[in-house]
N, C-alpha and C positions, 0 to 999 in steps of 0.2 A: 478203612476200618469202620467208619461211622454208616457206611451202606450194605456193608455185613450183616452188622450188628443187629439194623434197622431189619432186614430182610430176614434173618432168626425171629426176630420177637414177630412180624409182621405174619408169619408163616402158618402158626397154631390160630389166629385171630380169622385171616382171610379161609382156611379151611372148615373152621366150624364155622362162620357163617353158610359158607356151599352148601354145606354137608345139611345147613335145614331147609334144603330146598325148596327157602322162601323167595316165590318172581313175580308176587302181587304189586301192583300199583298205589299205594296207599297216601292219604295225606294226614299230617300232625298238626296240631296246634296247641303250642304252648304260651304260658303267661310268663315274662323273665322282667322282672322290673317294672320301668312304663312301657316295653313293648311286647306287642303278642308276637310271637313266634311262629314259624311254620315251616317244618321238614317235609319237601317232599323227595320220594325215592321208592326205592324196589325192594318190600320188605313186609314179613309178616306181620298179623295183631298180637301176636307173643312176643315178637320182637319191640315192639313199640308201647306194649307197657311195660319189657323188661327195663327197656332205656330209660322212660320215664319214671318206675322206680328207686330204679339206679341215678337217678339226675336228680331228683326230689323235685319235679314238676308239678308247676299248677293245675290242675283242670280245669276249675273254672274259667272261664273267658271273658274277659273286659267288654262292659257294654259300647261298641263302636257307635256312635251317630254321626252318620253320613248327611250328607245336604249337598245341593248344585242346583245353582238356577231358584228360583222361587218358585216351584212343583214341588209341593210338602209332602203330595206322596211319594216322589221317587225314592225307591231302593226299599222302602217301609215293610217292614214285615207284615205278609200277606196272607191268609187264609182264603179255601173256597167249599161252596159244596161238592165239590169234587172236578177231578180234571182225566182230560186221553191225553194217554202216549207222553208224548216230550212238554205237552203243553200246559204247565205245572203254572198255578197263579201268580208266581213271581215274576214271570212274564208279562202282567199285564202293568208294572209298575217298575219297569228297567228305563224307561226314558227312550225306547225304541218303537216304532211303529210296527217295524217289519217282525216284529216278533209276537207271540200270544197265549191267551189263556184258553184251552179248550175245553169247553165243558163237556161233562161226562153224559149228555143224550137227556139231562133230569129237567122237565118242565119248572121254571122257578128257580134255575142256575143261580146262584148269588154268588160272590166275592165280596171278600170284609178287608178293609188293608186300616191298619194299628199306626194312627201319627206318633204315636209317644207320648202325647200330652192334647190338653184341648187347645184346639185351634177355631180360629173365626171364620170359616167356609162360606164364599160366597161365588165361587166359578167354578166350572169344572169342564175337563176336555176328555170328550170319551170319542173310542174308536169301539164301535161294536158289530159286528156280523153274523150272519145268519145264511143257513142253507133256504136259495129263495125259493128252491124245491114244494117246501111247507107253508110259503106263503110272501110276500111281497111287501111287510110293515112288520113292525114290533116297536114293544114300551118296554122301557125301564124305571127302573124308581130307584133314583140316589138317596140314602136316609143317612143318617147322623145320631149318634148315641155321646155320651160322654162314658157310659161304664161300657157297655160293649150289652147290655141287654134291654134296657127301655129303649126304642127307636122314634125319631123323628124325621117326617118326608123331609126331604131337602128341595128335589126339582125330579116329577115325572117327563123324563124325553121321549119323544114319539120320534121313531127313527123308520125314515119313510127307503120304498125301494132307492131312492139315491143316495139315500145316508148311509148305506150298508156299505160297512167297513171306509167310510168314510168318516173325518171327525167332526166334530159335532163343540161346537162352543156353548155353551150354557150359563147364565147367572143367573141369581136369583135372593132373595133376603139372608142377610149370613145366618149361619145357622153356628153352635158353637158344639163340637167332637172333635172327642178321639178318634173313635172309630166312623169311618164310612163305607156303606155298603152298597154296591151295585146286586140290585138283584131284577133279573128279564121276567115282568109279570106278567105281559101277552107275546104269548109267542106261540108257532105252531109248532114246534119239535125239529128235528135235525140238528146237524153241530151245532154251538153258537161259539162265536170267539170275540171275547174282547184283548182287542192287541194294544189298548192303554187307556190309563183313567189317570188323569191328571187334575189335582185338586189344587186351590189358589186362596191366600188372601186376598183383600184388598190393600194394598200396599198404603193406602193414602189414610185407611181410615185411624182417624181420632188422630193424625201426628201434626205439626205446627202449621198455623194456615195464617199468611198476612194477606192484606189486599188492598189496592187502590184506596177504598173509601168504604165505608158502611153505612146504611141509617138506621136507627130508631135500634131492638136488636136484634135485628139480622146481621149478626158478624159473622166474621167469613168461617172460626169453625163450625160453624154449621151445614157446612157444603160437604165436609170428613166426619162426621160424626154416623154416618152410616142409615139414615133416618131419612128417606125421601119428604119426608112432612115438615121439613124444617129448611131454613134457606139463609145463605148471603145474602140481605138483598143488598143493592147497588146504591151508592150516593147521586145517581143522575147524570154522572160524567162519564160522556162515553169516551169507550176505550177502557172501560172498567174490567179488573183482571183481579185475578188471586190465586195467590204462590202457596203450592205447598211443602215441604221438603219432608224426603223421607228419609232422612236421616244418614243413610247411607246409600251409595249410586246403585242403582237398580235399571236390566234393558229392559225398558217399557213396551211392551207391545199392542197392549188391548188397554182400552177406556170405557165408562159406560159414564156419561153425560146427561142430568136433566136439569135446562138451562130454560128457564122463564122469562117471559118479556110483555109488558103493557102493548096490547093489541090496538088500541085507539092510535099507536105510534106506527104503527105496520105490520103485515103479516108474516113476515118473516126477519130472519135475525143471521150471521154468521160469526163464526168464533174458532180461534187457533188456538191448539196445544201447543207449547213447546215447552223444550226439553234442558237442561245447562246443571253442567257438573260442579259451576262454581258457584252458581246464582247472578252470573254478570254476561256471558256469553250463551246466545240461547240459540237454540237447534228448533228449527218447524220441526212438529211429532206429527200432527193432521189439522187440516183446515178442514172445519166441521158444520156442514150448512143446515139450518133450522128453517124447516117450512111451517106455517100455522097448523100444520099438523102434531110437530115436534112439541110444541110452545106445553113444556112442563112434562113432556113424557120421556122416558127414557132411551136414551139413544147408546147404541152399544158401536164403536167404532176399534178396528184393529190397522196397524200400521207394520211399517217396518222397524224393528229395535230401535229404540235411541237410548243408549246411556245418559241418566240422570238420575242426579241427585234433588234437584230443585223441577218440580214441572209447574208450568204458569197456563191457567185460562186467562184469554183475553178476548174479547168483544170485538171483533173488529168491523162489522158491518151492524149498524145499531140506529135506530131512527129518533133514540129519547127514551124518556117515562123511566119507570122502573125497569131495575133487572133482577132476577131471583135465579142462584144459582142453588136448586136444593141438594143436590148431591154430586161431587165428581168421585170413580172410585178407579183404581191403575191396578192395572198388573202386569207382572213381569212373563219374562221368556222360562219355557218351561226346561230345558234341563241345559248346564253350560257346559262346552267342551273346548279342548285346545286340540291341538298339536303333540304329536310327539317328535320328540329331537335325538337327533345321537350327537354322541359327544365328539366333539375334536379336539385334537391336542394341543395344549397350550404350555408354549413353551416358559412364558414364565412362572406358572404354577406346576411346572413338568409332572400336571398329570391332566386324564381328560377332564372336559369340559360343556357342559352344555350354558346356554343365556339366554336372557329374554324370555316369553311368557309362553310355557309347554306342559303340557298333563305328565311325560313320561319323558325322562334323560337316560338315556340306553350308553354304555360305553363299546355296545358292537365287542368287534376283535380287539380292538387296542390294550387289552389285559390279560388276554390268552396266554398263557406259559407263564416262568416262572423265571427272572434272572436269563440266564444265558441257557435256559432249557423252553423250549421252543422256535426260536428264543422269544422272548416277550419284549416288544418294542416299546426304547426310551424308558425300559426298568431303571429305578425300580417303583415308577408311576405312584410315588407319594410326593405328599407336598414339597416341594424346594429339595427334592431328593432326600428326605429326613429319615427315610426308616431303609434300609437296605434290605431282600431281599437273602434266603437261604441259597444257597447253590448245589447243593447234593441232590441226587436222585437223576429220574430219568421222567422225561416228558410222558406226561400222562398214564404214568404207573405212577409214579410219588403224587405229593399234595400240588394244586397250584389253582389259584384263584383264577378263574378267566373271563367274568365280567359280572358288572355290575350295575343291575338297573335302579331308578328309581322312578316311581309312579303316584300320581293322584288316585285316592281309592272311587274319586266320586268319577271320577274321567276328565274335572275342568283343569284348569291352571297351578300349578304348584305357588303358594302362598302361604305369609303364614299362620299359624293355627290348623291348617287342612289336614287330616288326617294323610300318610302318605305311607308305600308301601316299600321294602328295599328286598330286591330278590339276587341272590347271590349266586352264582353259578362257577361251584367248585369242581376238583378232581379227586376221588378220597382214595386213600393209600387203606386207611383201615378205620373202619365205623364208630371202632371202640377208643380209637387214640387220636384221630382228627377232629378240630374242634372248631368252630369258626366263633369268631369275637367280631360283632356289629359294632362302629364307635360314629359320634356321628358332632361334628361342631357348627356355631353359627356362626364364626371367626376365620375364613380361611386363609385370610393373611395371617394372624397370630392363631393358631390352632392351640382350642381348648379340648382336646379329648372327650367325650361323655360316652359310657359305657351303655349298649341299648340292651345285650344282652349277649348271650355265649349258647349255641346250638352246636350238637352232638349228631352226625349225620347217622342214617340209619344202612345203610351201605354203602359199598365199594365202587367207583365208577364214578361216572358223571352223576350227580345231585341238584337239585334248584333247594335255597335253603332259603324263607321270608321271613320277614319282620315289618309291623308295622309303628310308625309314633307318630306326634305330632309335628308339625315343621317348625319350628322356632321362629321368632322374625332375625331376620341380617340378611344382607343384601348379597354377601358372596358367601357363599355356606359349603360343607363337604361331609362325605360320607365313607368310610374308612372298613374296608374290608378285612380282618386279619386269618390267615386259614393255616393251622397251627396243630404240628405231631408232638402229642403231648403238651408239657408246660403251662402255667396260669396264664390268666389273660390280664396283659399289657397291652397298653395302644402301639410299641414296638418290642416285639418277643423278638430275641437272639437267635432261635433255633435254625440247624443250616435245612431244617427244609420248609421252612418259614415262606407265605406271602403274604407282602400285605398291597392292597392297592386304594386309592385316593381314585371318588367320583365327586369333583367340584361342582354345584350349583351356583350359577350365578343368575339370580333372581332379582338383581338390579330393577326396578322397576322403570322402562323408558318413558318417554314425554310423547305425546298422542297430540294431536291439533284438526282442530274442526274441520271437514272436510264439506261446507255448507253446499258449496256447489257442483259436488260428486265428480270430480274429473280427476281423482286421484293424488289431488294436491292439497296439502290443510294452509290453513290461514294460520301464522306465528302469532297474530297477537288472542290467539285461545287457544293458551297449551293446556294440558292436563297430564300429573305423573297416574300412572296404572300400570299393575303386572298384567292388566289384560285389555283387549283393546274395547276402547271403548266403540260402542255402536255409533256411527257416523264420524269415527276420525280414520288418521291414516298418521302414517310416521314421519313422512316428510311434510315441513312446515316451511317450504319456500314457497305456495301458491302467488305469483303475481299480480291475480286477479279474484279474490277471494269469491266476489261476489257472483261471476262471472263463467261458467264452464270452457274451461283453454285447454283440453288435455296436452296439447303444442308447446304450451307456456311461452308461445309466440312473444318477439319484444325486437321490434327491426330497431328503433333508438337506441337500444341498451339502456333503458331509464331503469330498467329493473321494475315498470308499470306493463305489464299484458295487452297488449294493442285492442286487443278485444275491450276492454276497460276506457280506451281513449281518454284514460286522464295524461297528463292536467287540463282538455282542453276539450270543449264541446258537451259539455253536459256531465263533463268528467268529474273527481271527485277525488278530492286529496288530503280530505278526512275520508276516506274509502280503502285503497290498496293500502297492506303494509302499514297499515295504521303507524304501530309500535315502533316501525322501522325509521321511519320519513320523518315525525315531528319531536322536537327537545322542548325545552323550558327554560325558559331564564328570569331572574329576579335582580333588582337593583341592589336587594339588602341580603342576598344570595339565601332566600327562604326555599325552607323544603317548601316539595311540590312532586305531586304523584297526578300520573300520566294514566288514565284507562278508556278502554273501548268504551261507546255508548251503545246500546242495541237494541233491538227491538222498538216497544213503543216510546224509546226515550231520544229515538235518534231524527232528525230532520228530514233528511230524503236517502236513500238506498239501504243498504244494513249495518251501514256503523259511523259514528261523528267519536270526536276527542271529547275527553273531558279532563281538564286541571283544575287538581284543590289544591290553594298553594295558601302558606301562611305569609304569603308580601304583606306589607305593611303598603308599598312605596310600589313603584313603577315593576309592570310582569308583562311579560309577553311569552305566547305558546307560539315554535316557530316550525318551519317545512321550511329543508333542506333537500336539492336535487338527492341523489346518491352519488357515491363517491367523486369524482373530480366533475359528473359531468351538469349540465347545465339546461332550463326551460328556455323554447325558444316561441314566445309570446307576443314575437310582435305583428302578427297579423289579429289582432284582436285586440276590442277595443273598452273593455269593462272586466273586473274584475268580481263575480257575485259568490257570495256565502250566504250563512245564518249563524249568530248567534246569541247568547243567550246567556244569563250572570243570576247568582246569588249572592247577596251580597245582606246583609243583616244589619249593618251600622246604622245608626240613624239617618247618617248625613248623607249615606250613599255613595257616588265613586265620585273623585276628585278631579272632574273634566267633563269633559265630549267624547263617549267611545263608542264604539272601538276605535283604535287607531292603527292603522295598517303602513307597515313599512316594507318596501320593495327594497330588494339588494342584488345588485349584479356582481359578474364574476370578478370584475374589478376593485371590488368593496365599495361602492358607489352607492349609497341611497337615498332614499324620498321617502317621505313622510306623509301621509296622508289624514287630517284630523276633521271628523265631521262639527258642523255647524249647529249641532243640536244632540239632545243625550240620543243613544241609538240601544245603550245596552238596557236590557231590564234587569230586577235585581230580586223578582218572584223565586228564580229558579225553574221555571215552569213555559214562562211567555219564548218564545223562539223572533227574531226580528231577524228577518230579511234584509240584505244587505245589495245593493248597488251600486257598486263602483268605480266612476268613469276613472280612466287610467290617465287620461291628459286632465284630469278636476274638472270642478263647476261651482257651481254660487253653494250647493248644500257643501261643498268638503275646502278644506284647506290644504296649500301643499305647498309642499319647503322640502330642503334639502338639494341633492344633485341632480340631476338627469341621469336615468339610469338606459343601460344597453338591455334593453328588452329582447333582445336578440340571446341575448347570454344571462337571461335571468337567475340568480341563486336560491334565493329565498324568500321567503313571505310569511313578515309575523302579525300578529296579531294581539295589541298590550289594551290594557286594560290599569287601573290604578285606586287606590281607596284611601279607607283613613284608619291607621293604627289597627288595620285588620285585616285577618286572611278571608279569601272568598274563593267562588268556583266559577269557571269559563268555560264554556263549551261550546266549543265547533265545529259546524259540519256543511256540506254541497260546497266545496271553494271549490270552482273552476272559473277559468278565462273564456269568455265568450263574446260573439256578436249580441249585439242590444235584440236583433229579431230571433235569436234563439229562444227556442221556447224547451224548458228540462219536465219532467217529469216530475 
């Protein structure tokens, strides 16, 4: 009865549509709440303002701002003096190379692209070409306005025959616009194409800047403040560095560095970027070498990405005197993209599924039909099976939802805030009584419903229907298709030719870890959570040999240490591998105490030492444990060396001779090892070298058992004070002969 019924009233609907023998290709866009809407299908312009009409649709359109990457011009509405054929100016500001602006044959071509607002321009990446027919050089002039009619030069580029349609990096003093204009002021005629222009902050200028030391006032924001005439200078102690953060992680790609140094001290100077998402673990960006040529002039250097939030100058090759760092300025990668994913099914949310960090979640086939009409597989593909599914009709004459995409508009990662688009792909019975209802939650374990909006198709047949909104934050989120003859819109409508289908996002953001020595393995003790990967990590964070490239992960012992590493022994390092993994803490009066990496210029020898701040009062020790059951076998060697190093604030200083080192075998057997004079400092700063005969001598004392060196466990390291917490830091412990000489 109810398929009768449906095919009478259906009958007068689907023939006067025929009958206005509209087969145009058309697209809509409407405003429904907070999302814009967008029907596309097979249908006249009488038809598509009758509907609109009839719907009481918006026209106006929601100002969308797009962004990806730190290229302020991408996507930016674009003007030209004119363009050929397909080669329309929005081409030159898609974030693609292989695409272009052609201009229209007119001497003095220009393109104008609208930031939105004024921006501080101080780089720019142009792709420009020319038919070399007419000649073998040409100039451009990039200018800068704030209202779009007084102009200012920014950077004339001369673009020689090997520049042509090659890109071209540019900086030059910021300039502050809205608008930027390329326009070709010698040129000799024939096409010209510019296939992108890419505009840039300085990511670094005016944001928080500390530093080593300063004197007099050259303090370090003056290295960010954008002003080459002005400088950090240096307190005199080399190794002099300064951090600047820019607030949020940025992949760095380009620098431009003017680093000064007292020439009576040497003619030259060198100095590393790096890079650290947390301010604690830091990534080399470039090792930047300064010849007396450099000394105060501007060095523009580009690298591979590194994701940072925090980027550090440091001095590393420096003979004394003064340092003046007048300007560092950073910028990023010019447009971001991900991946696209299709969804798989998941049976405990029995609907599909996409995870982890992707521009577009496609559900493919897996929504095709409708119930037992197609049939459509693991219906009725909402959450925990919550809304059931109509069963009337016939496959692909009645309604039936059969997938559902979701996409980033900008093309990078789905996150949130990002603008995001949802494209729906129905089956429609009839234009005028099928209706689709977008719902969309950030809760997909407890589903909250929210209404995006309600689209009215504009023919019969296969349809694509869009929507775009915002993405909400939550970590497992979904998007809820309802495609519905007749009836209001409910997040689950009754109707038997109802469907509704569930596209789960799970946006979980994973953990990332530093991949310092590129062989595909990160180091555990530098994770970082991100929906996207950071530049220079990698997902797995079991590397055994951080420091060291193993792509093998080789380990004949099973120490769970990379043989390539050769710790514990020969120059080995046990502040090195597995840092986080390998060493505990323990205290007498069981005071907190936190365990972190040391790095870069804080650490003694290779790329990372321990450091514990512990609040003991009374007796601490930081200790290395083999891993799990097995054991060091140390006894062909006859010294045990380290370095370290104490802060300590009290007056009275630490309550002993330290450090004091205790051996422990697999038997619980151990020795005590206590030196004859203080060894630790309590600067925080000074580093002391340690030498340790393993059978003692006149500097050490030693008590306790004899231990099976054969079958070594552990090896602590205690320290002690008075009525106060203090800091310990460790690093180069290995077992060595006395004629080893380490690095």
């Amino acid at each position: 009865m109810f398929r009768s019924q449906k095919i009478v009233r259906r009958a007068g609907v689907t023939s006067a549509r025929l009958s206005a023998g509209v087969t145009r290709s058309v697209s809509v866009s409407v405003l429904l709440g907070a999302a814009l809407l967008t029907g596309c299908g097979a249908a006249g312009n009488e038809a598509l303002e009758e509907a609109a009409a009839e719907n009481s649709w918006e026209t106006e359109q929601a100002a969308l701002v797009v962004s990806c990457g730190d290229n302020v011009a991408f996507n930016k509405p674009v003007t030209s003096s004119g363009y050929w054929s397909t080669g329309t100016p929005d081409k030159a500001v898609d974030g693609n190379d292989g695409t272009t602006w052609q201009t229209d044959l007119s001497t003095g071509a220009w393109l104008q692209v609208d930031l939105g607002a004024a921006r501080s321009i101080s780089r720019a990446r142009v792709i420009w070409g020319w038919d070399t027919n007419y000649g073998d050089s040409s100039d451009s002039l990039l200018e800068g306005s704030l209202d779009g009619t007084s102009w200012v030069p920014m950077k004339t580029v001369t673009h020689t025959d090997a520049d042509n349609r090659t890109p071209q990096d540019v900086t030059f003093p910021a300039v502050s616009a809205r608008y930027v204009r390329f326009r070709a002021t010698r040129w000799n005629g024939g096409w010209g194409h510019l296939n992108e222009i890419q505009l840039y902050e300085n990511l670094a200028r005016n944001k928080p800047a500390t530093s080593s030391g300063y004197w007099s006032t050259g303090t370090p924001d003056k290295a960010v403040d954008g002003n080459d005439g002005t400088t950090w200078q240096t307190d005199l102690s080399t190794g002099a560095w300064l951090r600047v953060d820019l607030g949020t992680p940025h992949d760095i790609s380009r620098a431009r560095v003017v680093w000064g140094w007292d020439t009576n001290y040497g003619d030259s100077s060198d100095s590393v970027l790096e890079g650290s998402l947390d301010g604690t673990s830091w990534l080399l960006m470039k090792t930047v070498t300064h010849t007396d040529a450099d000394n105060r002039t501007p060095q523009d250097v580009s690298f591979p990405a590194v994701s940072a939030r925090y980027v550090r100058f440091r001095a590393t090759q420096w003979n004394g005197g003064w340092g003046h760092l007048n300007e560092i300025q950073l910028y990023g990668q010019g447009v971001c993209t991900a991946a696209a994913a299709t969804a798989t099914y998941d049976a405990t949310l029995q609907v599909p599924r996409c995870s982890g960090s992707f521009s577009t979640c496609d559900s493919g086939s897996l929504l095709t039909g409708r119930a037992g009409l197609g049939p459509e597989a693991n219906a009725s593909n909402t959450l925990y099976g919550s809304c059931a599914d109509g069963t009337n009709g016939t496959f692909h004459s009645d309604e039936s939802l059969d997938r559902l995409v979701v996409s980033s508009v900008d093309g990078g990662p789905l996150t949130a805030g990002k603008l995001v688009k949802v494209s729906a792909t129905v089956w429609v019975w009839s234009a005028a009584n099928d209706f689709l209802d977008l719902y969309t939650t950030s809760t997909a374990q407890q589903p909250s419903w929210q209404l995006l909006g309600t689209m009215n198709p504009v023919a019969s047949g296969q349809q694509t229907l869009e929507a775009t909104y915002v993405l909400p934050a939550g970590g497992l989120q979904a998007v809820r298709g309802q495609f519905r003859y007749t009836g209001s819109a409910t997040p689950c409508s009754t109707g038997v030719f109802d469907d509704h289908d569930d596209l789960a996002l799970g946006l979980e953001c994973p953990t990332w870890y530093a991949d310092t020595d590129g062989d595909g393995f990160g180091d555990l003790s530098t994770q970082y959570v991100s929906c996207t990967v950071p530049a220079g990590h990698v997902s797995n964070g079991r590397d055994n040999c951080p420091s060291t490239a193993n792509a093998d992960q080789a380990d004949v012992d099973g120490d769970r240490v990379g043989d390539v590493c050769v710790a514990p022994r020969d120059c080995g390092d046990l502040a090195e591998s597995n840092l986080m993994l390998r060493w505990t803490s323990w205290a007498s009066d069981n005071a907190t105490t936190t365990l972190s990496a040391l790095t870069g210029s804080q650490v003694y020898r290779g790329s990372k030492g321990l450091r514990a701040v512990t609040q003991a009062a009374f007796d601490f020790a930081v200790r290395f444990t083999a891993p799990g059951s097995s054991v060091m076998d140390v006894s062909g060697y006859e010294q045990l060396r380290f370095a370290v190093r104490g802060l300590n604030t009290t007056p009275v200083g630490w309550q002993g001779n330290f450090p004091v080192v205790v051996l422990q075998d697999a038997a619980g057997l151990r020795r005590t090892y206590t030196p004859n004079q203080q060894l630790l400092t309590k600067d925080g700063t000074t580093w002391t070298a340690i030498t340790l005969p393993l059978a003692g001598n006149s500097t050490w004392s030693v008590s306790g058992s004899a231990v099976d060196l054969h079958n070594l466990r552990q090896v602590e390291v205690h320290a002690d004070t008075w009525d106060s917490g203090f800091t310990l830091d460790v690093d180069g412990m290995s077992f060595e002969h006395p004629q080893t000489v380490c690095p």
